[in-house]
C-alpha positions as CSV (number, residue, x, y, z in Angstrom):
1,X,188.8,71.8,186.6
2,X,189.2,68.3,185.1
3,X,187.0,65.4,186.2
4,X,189.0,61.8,185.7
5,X,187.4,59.1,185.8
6,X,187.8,55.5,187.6
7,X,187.6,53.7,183.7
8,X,189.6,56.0,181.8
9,X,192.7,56.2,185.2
10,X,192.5,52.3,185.0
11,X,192.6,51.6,181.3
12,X,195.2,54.2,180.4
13,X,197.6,52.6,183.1
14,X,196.5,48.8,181.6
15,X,197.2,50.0,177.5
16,X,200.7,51.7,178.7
17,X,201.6,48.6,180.3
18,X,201.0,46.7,177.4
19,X,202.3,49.5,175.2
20,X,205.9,49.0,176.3
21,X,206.1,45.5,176.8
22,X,206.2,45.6,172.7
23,X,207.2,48.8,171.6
24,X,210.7,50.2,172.4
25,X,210.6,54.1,172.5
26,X,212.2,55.2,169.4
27,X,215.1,57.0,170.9
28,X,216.1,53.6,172.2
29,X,216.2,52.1,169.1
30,X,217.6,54.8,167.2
31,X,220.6,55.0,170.2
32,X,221.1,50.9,169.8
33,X,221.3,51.3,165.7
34,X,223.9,54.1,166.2
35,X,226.0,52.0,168.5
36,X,225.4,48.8,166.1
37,X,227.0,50.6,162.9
38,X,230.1,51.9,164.9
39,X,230.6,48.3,166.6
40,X,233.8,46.7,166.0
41,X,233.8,43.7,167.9
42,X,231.6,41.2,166.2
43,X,230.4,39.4,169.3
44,X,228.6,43.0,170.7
45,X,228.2,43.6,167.4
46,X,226.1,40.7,167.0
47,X,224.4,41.0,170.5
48,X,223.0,44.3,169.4
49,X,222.0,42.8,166.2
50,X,219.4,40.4,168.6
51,X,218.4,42.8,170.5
52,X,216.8,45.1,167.4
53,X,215.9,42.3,165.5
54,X,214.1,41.1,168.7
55,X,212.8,44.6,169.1
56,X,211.3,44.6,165.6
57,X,209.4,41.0,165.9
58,X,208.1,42.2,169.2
59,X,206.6,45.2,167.4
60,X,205.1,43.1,164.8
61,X,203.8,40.1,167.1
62,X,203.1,42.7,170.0
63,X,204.7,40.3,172.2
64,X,206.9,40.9,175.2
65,X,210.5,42.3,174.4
66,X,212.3,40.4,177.4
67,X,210.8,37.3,180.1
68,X,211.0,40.0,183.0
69,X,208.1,42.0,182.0
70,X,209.1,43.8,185.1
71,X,207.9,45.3,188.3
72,X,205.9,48.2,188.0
73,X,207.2,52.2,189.0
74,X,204.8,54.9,188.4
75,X,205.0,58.3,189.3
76,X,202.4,61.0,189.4
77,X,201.7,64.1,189.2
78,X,198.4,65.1,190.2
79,X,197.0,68.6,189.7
80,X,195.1,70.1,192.6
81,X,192.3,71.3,191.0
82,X,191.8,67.6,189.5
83,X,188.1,65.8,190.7
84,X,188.1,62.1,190.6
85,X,185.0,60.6,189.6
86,X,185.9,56.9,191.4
87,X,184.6,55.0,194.1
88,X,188.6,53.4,194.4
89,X,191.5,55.1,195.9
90,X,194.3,56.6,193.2
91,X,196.9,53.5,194.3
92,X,194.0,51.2,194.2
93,X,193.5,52.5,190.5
94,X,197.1,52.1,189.4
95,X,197.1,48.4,190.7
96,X,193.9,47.4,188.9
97,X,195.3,48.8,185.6
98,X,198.6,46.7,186.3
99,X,195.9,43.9,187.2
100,X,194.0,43.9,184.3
101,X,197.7,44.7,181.8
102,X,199.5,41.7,183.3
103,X,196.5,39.3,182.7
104,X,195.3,40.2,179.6
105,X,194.6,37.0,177.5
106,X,195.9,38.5,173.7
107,X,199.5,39.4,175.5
108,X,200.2,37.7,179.2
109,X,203.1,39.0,180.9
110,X,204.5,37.2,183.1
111,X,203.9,38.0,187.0
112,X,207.0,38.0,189.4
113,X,206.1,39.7,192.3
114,X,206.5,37.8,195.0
115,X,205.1,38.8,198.7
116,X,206.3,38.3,202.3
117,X,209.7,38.9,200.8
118,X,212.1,37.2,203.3
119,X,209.5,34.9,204.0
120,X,207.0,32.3,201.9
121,X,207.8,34.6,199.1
122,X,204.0,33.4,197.5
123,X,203.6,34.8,193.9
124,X,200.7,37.7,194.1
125,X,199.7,36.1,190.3
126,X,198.9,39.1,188.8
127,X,202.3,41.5,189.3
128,X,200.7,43.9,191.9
129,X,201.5,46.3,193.9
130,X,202.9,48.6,191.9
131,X,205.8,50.6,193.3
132,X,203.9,54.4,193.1
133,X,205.6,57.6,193.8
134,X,202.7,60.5,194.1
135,X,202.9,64.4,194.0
136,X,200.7,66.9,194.1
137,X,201.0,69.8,192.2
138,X,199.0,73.2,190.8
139,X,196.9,72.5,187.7
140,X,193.9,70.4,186.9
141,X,195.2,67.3,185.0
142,X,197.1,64.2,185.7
143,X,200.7,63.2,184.7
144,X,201.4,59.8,184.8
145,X,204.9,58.0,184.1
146,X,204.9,54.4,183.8
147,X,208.0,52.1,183.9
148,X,208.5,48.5,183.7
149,X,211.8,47.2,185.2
150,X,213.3,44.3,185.3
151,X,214.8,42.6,188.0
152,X,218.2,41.6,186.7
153,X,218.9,45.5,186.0
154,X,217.2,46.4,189.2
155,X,219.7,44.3,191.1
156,X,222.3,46.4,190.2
157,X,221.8,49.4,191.8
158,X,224.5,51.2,193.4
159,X,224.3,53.6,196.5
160,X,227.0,55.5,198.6
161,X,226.7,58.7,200.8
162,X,230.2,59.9,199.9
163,X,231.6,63.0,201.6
164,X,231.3,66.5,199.7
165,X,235.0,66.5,198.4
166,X,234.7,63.3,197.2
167,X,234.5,62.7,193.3
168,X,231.0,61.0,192.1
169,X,232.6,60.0,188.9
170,X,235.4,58.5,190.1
171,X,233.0,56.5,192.1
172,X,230.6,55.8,189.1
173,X,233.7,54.3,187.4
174,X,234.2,52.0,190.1
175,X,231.1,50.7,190.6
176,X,229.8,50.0,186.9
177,X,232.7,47.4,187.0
178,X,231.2,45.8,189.9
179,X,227.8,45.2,188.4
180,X,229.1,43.0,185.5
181,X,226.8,42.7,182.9
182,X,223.6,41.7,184.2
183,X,222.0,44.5,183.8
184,X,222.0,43.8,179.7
185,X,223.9,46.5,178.6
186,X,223.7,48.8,176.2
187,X,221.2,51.3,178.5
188,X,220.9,53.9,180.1
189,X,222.5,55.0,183.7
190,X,220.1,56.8,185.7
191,X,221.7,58.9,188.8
192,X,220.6,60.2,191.3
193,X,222.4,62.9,193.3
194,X,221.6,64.8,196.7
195,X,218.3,64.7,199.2
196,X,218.8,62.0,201.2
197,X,219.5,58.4,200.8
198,X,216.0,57.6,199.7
199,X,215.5,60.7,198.0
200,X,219.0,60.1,195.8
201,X,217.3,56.5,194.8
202,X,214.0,58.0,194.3
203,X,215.7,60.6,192.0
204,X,217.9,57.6,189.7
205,X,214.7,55.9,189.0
206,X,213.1,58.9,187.5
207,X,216.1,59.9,185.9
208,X,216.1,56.1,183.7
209,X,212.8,57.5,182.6
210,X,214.2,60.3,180.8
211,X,214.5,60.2,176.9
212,X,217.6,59.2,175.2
213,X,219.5,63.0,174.5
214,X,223.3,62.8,174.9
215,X,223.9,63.1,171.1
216,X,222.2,66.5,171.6
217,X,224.0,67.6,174.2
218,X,227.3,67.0,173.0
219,X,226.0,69.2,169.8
220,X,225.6,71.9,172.0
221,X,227.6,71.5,175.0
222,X,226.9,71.5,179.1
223,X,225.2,74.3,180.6
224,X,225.3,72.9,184.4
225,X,226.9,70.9,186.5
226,X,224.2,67.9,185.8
227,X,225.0,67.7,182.5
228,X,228.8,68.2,182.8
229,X,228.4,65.2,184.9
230,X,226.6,63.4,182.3
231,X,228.9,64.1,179.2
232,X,232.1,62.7,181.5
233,X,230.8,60.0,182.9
234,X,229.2,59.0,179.6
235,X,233.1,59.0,177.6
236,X,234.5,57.5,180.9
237,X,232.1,54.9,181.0
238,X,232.5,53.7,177.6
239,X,236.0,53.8,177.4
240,X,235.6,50.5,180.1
241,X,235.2,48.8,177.1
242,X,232.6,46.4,178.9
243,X,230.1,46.6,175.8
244,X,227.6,44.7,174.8
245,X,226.3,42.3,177.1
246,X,229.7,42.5,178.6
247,X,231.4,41.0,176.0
248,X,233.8,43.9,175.1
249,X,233.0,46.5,172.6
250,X,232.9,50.8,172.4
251,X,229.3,51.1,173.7
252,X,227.9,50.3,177.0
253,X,225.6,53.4,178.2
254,X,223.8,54.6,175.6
255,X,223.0,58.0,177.8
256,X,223.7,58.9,181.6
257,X,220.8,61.0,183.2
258,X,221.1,62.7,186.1
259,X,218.8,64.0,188.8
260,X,219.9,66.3,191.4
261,X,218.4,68.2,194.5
262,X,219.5,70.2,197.3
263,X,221.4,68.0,200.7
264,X,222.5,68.9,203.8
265,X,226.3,70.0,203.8
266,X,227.6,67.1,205.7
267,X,226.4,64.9,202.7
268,X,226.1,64.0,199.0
269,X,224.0,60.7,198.6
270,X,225.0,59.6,194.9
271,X,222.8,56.8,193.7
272,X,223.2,54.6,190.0
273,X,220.1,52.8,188.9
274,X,220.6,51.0,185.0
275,X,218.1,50.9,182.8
276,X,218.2,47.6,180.5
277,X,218.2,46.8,176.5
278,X,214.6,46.4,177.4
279,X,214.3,49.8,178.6
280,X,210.4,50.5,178.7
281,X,209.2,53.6,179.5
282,X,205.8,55.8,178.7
283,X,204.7,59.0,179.6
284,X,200.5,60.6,179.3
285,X,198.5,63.1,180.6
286,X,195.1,62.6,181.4
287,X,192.6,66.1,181.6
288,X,189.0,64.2,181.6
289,X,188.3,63.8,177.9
290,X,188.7,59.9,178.6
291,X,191.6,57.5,178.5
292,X,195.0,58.2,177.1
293,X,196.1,57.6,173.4
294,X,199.2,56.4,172.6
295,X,200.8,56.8,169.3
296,X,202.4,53.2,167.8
297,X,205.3,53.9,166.3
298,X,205.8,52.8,162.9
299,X,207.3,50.3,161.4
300,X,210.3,52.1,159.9
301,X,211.4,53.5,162.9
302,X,213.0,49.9,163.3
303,X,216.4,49.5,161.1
304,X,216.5,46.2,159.2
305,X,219.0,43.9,160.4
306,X,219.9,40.8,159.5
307,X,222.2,38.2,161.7
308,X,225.6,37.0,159.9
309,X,225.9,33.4,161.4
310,X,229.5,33.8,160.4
311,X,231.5,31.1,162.4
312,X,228.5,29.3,164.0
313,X,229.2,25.7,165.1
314,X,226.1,23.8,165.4
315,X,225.7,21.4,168.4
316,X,223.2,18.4,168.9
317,X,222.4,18.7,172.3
318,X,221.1,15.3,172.2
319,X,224.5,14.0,171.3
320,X,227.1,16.3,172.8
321,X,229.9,15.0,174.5
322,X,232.2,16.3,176.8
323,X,235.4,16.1,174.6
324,X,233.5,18.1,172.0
325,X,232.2,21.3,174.7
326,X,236.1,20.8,175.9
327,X,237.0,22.4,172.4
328,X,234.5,25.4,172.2
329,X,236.8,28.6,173.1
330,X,235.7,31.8,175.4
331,X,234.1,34.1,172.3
332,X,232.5,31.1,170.1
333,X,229.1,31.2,168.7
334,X,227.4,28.5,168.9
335,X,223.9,27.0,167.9
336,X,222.1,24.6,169.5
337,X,219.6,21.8,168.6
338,X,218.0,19.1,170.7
339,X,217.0,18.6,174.2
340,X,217.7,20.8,177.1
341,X,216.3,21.9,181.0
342,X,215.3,24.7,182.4
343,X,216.0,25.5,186.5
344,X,216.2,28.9,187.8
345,X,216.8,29.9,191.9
346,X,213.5,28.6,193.3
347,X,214.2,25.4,191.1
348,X,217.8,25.4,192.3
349,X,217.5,25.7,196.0
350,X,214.6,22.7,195.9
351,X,216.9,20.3,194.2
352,X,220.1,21.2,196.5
353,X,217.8,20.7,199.4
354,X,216.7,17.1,198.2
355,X,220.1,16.4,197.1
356,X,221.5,17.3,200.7
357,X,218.8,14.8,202.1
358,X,219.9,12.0,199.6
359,X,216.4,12.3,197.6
360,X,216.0,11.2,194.1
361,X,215.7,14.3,191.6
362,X,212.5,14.4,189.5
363,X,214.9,14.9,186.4
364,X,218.4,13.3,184.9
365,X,220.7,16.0,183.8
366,X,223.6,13.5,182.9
367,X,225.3,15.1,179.9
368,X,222.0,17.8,179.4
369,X,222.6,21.3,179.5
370,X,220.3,23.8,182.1
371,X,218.9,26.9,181.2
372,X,218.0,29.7,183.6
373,X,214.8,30.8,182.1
374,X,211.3,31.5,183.6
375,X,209.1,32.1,180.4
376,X,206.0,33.9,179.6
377,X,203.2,32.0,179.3
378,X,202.6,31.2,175.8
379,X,199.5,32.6,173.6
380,X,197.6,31.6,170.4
381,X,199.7,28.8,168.6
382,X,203.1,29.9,170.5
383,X,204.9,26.5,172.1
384,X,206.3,29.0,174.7
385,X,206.0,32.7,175.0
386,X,209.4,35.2,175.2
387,X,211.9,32.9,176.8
388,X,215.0,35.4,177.2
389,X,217.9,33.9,179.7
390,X,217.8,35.0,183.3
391,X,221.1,36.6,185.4
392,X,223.3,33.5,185.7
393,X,225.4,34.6,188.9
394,X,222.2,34.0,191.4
395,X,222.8,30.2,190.6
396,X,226.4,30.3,191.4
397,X,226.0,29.3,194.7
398,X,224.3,26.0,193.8
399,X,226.6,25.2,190.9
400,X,229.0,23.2,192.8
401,X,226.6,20.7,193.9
402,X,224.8,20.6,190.7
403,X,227.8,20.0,188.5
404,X,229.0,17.2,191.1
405,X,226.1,15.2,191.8
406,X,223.7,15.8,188.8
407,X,226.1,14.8,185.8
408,X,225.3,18.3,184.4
409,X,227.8,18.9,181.4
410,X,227.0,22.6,181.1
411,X,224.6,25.8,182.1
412,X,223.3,28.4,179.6
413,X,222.2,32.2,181.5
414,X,222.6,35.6,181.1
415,X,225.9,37.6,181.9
416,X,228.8,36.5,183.6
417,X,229.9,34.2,187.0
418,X,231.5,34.8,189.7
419,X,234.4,33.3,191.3
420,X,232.6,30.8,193.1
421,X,230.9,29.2,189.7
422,X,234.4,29.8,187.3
423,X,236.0,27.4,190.1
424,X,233.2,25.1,189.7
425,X,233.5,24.8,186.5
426,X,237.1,24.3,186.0
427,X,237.1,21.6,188.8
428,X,234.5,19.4,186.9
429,X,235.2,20.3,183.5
430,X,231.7,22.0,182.0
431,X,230.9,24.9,180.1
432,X,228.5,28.3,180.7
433,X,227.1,29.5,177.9
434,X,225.5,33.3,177.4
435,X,222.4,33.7,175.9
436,X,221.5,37.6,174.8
437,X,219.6,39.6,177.7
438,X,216.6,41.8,175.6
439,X,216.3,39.0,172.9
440,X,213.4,37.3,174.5
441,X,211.3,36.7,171.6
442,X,213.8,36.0,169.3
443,X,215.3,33.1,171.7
444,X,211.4,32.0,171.7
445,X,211.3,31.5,168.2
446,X,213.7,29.0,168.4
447,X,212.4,26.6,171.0
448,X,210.0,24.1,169.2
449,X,208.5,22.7,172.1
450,X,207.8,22.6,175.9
451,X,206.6,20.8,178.7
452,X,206.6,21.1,182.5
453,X,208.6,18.1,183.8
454,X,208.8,19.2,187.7
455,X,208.2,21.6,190.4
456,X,204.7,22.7,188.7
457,X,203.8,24.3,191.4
458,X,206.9,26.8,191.4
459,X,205.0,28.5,187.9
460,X,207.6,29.8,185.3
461,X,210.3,29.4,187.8
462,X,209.1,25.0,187.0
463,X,211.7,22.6,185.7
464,X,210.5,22.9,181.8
465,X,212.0,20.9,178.9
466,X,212.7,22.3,176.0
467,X,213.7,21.2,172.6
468,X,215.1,23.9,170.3
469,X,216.6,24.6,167.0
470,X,219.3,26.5,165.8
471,X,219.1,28.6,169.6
472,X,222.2,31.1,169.3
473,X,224.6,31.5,172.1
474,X,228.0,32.7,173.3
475,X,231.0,30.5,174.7
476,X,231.1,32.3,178.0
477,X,233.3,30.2,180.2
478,X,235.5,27.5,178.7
479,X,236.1,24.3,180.6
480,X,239.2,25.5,181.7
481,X,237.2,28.2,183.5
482,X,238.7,31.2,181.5
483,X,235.6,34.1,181.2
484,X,234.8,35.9,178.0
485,X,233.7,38.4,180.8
486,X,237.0,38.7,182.4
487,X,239.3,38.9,179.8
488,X,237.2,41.2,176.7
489,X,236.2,44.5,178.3
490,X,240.1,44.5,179.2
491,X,240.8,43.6,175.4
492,X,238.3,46.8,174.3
493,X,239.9,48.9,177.5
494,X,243.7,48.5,176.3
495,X,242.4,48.8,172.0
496,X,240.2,52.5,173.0
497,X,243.1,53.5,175.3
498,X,241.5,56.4,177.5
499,X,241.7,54.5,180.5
500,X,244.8,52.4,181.9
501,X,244.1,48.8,182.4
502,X,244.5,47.7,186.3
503,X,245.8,44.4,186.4
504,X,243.8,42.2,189.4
C-alpha cells in the first residue's frame, strides 16, 4: 500500500507543467531533425530550422516554447490500494498544481482559460480547471499523464461516425486538408477509433500522448490492424505535400497514433486530434516516496542549427509603402524592423463594434502592420515574454472592415486565410504575412520593446505596440491575393507524385 501525499500530488503536477513548457521530449526533436535534413523546400526547410532553434533557447532560458502554454489534459490512473494522505479532493489537487505551475514568478505562462464559454467568457487568471480523465485500476501507485495543448491545434479536431464499410483513411485524407495549417505542422495525428463518440475523442487525446515510434515500426513492420492503419495513413499523409507550416514540403506528421476499442456494430466513431510543433507531453508515477523527478534532458539532445537568411529582404516598418509590400511575392522572406500592433479576436470584435457605431479607435493603423499575438508576460529583464503568432483565419471575419476603414496596409499571423480574408485582401490591396507557429521565443528575441496602448483590460489579448528588429517572416498572401497556402502543398503533391492533384 502507498500513501500519496497532498504536497508531493500537487508539486509533481506544478514541476511537469513547467517541465514541458521548456523542454521538448526528445523523440520530438530527434523526429523534427530527421525531417529538417531530408527537407527540400527551403521555406519548410527553414520553418523547421525555427522551430529547433526555438526549442534549444527555450531549453537554455527555460522559457515557454510557444505563447499558448495551453490548456491542461491529465489522465490518471489510480491504483486501488493507493491511500491519500490530503484533506483536498484528487481534481482539487490537479488544479492547484496547474495553479501554482501557471503562476510561478521564475517562468509565467500565460493563462487562457476563459469561463462561461458562450457567455462573459471572464479569464479564470490562473489557467484552471484542468480538463482530467480518471481511472481506477489494481495496484497501489499513481500514474499520471500530463499534456499541455494549445488551442490553435485543438481547433482542429476532426470527428465522424462513419458506417463500418466505410474507409477511415480515405476519410483522414480528406479531412487533414481541411484543417490547413493551423495546427503548426510537423506533429503528431492522434486518432481515435471505436467506443462511442466521446469515447473515440477521449481515445485521440491520449493517443497524441504517445511517444514518437513510426521509424521503429516501419523497421519491423505491422502486427495489427492499429498499426497498419498508422504506417498508411502516415505515407498518405505526407505525400499531401502540405509540410511545414503549410508551406509545402515532404513532412507534415511526424507519427500517426492510434487508439482503438470495441463499438457497437451499427458504428465506427473515428476521431483526429493534432498534436502541435510544441507538442508537450510528460509522463510519472508517484508510489509515496514523495514528489516525482524528472530527468532534464541534455543539452546535446538538441542538433545545432543555424538559420541561412539567404534571400531576406529587410523592411522598415516605419517607412513601408504600399508600392513596396505590392512587390513582395507568395514565398518571400522577409525581415522586419520598426513599429508594429498587436490585435487578436477579443481586440478585433471591440474595434468592429466601435467602428460600426462611428467611434474613434484608440489606435491609427494607417500604413502599420497588425499582429495576432497574445504574449506571455515577460520575466527578469525580458521586454516581452514568448510572443509566437496566433491562427490568423479567426480574424478573417473582421478583416474587411479593418482593411477598409483602419488604413491597415497589412496583417502578420499564423497559417493561412480563408476565402473571405484572400478577397479582402485583393479588394484593398494589402499583404498577410506568416510568422512560424512553435517559434515563440525565438520571435521574442526579436521585439525590442512593448507597451500596452489599448484594451488593457482584455490582458494579453490588449492592443500592444511593438517595435522589433530583424523579426523573420513569410510572404503568405500577395496583394493580388494569391496564397503560399493554396498553391505549395499542390507544388510538393504534383513533385512526390503518390497522390493525384484535384484541381478545385
Amino acid at each position: 500500500m502507498s500513501v500519496i501525499r497532498q504536497d508531493d500530488f500537487i508539486q509533481s503536477v506544478q514541476d511537469a507543467l513547467q517541465f514541458i513548457s521548456y523542454y521538448h521530449p526528445k523523440d520530438f526533436i530527434d523526429a523534427v531533425h530527421a525531417a529538417y535534413n531530408k527537407e527540400e523546400n527551403p521555406a519548410a526547410k527553414d520553418a523547421m530550422a525555427q522551430i529547433l532553434i526555438n526549442s534549444r533557447m527555450c531549453a537554455e532560458g527555460r522559457r515557454p516554447i510557444c505563447q499558448d502554454t495551453g490548456i491542461v489534459t491529465v489522465f490518471l490512473e489510480i491504483g486501488m490500494e493507493v491511500q491519500w494522505d490530503a484533506q483536498m479532493g484528487v481534481e482539487d489537487m490537479v488544479n492547484e498544481g496547474v495553479r501554482r505551475a501557471y503562476k510561478l514568478p521564475d517562468n509565467i505562462l500565460r493563462a487562457s482559460i476563459l469561463a462561461d464559454p458562450d457567455g462573459k467568457r471572464q479569464n479564470t487568471k490562473d489557467n484552471t480547471p484542468a480538463v482530467i480523465h480518471t481511472r481506477v485500476v489494481p495496484g497501489d501507485k499513481v500514474h499520471v499523464e500530463v499534456a499541455a495543448k494549445g488551442g490553435g491545434s485543438e481547433a482542429k479536431s476532426k470527428f465522424a461516425m462513419l458506417n463500418p464499410s466505410d474507409s477511415i483513411v480515405d476519410w483522414v485524407l480528406k479531412m487533414v486538408p481541411t484543417m490547413g495549417a493551423g495546427w503548426c505542422p510537423p506533429g503528431v495525428l492522434g486518432i481515435g477509433i471505436g467506443g462511442t463518440a466521446d469515447k473515440a475523442m477521449q481515445l485521440a487525446k491520449k493517443a497524441c500522448m504517445k511517444s514518437i515510434t513510426i521509424q521503429e515500426l516501419k523497421e519491423r513492420g505491422p502486427q495489427n490492424r492499429a498499426e497498419e492503419l498508422r504506417l498508411e495513413i502516415y505515407e498518405k499523409v505526407n505525400a499531401l505535400g502540405i509540410g511545414a507550416q503549410g508551406l509545402g514540403g515532404l513532412t507534415t506528421v511526424l507519427d500517426v497514433q492510434v487508439e482503438d476499442y470495441p463499438t457497437h456494430a451499427a458504428n465506427k466513431p473515428v476521431a483526429i486530434i493534432p498534436n502541435c510543433a510544441a507538442t508537450r507531453h510528460a509522463h510519472f508515477t508517484l508510489d509515496g516516496s514523495g514528489p516525482a523527478e524528472l530527468t532534464p534532458p541534455s543539452l546535446d539532445d538538441w542538433p545545432e542549427i543555424t538559420r541561412d537568411g539567404g534571400e531576406a529582404k529587410r523592411v522598415n516598418l516605419d517607412t513601408v509603402t504600399a508600392e513596396e509590400a505590392a512587390s513582395w511575392q507568395p514565398g518571400d522572406t522577409l525581415l522586419l524592423s520598426g513599429t508594429m500592433l498587436t490585435g487578436r479576436d477579443a481586440a478585433h470584435k471591440r474595434m468592429v463594434d466601435m467602428i460600426q457605431k462611428g467611434e474613434e479607435l484608440p489606435v491609427d493603423f494607417t500604413g502599420k502592420f497588425i499582429y495576432y499575438v497574445g504574449p506571455v508576460d515577460p520575466v527578469r529583464e525580458e521586454v516581452v515574454g514568448p510572443a509566437g503568432p496566433t491562427t490568423a483565419t479567426r480574424m478573417d471575419k473582421f478583416t474587411d472592415t479593418m482593411l477598409e476603414k483602419t488604413g491597415l496596409l497589412g496583417m502578420i499571423g499564423k497559417a493561412e486565410r480563408g476565402p473571405m480574408a484572400l478577397d479582402a485582401i485583393k479588394k484593398h490591396q494589402a499583404v498577410y504575412l506568416m510568422a512560424v507557429g512553435g517559434a515563440a521565443y525565438l520571435v521574442s528575441k526579436a521585439i525590442k520593446s512593448s507597451k500596452v496602448v489599448a484594451f488593457e483590460d482584455l490582458g494579453m489579448e490588449a492592443i500592444h505596440e511593438f517595435v522589433v528588429e530583424d523579426m523573420p517572416v513569410t510572404v503568405a498572401v500577395d496583394t493580388q491575393g494569391e496564397s503560399v497556402h493554396q498553391t505549395a502543398p499542390k507544388i510538393w503533391q504534383a513533385k512526390i507524385g503518390k497522390i493525384p492533384v484535384v484541381e478545385a
